[in-house]
C-alpha positions in Angstrom: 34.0 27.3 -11.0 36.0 24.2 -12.3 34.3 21.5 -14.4 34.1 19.1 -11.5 32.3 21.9 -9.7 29.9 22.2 -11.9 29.3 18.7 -12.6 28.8 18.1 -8.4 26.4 21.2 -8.3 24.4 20.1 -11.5 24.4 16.5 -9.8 22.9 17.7 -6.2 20.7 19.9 -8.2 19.2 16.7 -10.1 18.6 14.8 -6.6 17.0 17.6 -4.9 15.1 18.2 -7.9 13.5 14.4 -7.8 13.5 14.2 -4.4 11.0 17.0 -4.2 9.1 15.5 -7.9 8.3 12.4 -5.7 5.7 13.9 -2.9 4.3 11.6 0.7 0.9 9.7 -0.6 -1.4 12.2 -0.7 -4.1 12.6 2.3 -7.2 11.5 0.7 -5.5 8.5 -0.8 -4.1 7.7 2.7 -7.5 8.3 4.1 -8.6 5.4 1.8 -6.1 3.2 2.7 -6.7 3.6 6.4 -10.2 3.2 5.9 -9.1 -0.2 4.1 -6.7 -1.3 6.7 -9.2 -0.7 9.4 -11.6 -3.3 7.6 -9.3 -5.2 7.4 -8.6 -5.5 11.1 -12.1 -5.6 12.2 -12.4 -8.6 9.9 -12.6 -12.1 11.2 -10.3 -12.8 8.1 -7.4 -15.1 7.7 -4.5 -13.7 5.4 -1.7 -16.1 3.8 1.1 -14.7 2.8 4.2 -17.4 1.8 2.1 -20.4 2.8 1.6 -19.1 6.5 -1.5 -18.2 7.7 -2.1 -14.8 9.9 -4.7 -13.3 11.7 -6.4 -9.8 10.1 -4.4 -7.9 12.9 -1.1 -8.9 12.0 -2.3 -8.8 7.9 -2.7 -5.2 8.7 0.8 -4.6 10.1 2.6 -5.9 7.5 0.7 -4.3 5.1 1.3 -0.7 6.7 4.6 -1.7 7.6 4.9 -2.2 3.3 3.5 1.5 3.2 5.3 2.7 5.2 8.8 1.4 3.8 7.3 2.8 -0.2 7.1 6.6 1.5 10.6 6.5 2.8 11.6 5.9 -0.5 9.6 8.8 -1.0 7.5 7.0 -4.0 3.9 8.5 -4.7 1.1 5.8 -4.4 -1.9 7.8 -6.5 -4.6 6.1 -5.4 -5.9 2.9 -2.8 -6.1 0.9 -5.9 -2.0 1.2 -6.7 -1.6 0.3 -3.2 -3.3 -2.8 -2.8 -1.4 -3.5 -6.7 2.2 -2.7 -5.2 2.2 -3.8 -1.6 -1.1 -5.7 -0.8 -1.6 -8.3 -3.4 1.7 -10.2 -3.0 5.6 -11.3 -1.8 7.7 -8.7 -2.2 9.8 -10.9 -1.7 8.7 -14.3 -3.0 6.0 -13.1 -5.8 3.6 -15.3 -4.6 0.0 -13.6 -4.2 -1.6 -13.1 -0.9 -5.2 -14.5 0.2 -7.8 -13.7 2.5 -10.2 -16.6 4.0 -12.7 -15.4 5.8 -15.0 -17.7 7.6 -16.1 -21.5 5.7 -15.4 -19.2 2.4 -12.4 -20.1 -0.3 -9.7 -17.9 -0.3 -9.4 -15.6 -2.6 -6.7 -13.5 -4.0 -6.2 -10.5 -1.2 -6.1 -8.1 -4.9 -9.6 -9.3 -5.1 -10.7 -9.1 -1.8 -9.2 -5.6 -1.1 -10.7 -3.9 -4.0 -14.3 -5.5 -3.4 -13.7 -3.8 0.2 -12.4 -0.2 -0.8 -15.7 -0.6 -3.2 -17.6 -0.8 -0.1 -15.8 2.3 1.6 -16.4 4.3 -1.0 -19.9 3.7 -0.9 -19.9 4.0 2.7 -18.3 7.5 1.6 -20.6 8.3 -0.5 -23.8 7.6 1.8 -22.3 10.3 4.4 -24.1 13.9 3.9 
């Protein structure tokens, strides 16, 4: 086997070997999340993100739409909590922070908002025998 043989095989060896280190989000994480996102969208909430206002319908799509892009670059979210840090708390693209108004409320920062609701799914959780 010639050094540039070696070199290719010891390359596609590396990749596979990362690509299988980084693993889908795992279920019971994702089972959070949906529980979140499905909250969200029986919400009467309004979500801004970059200055426009959306409905909690359309908050939801983009947000799973922002999952969905982080597992195929096959990155592991470990928990709700990292989610709502990476994709549901700002711009990807612009950095500025989402917010939620729901009702005659302020908004609030959506970081702020979806944690005090996963809270409430957990307990919800919880309360289940």
């Amino acid at each position: 086997m010639t050094m540039t043989h070696r070199l290719l095989a010891a390359s596609l060896l590396a990749t596979i070997s990362l690509a299988a280190a980084a693993a889908p989000t795992p279920p019971a994480v994702r089972a959070e999340i949906d529980a979140l996102m499905a909250k969200m969208s029986a919400s009467s909430c309004q979500f801004e993100r970059n200055g426009s206002w959306h409905n909690a319908a359309d908050a939801r799509k983009h947000l799973l739409r922002k999952l969905d892009y982080i597992e195929k670059r096959r990155e592991t979210l470990a928990s709700a909590e990292q989610f709502i840090d990476v994709a549901a708390s700002k711009s990807s693209f612009s950095g500025k922070p989402y917010r939620v108004k729901c009702g005659a409320a302020e908004p609030v920062n959506s970081q702020v908002w979806l944690n005090r609701e996963l809270k409430a799914v957990r307990a919800a959780q919880k309360a289940r025998p």
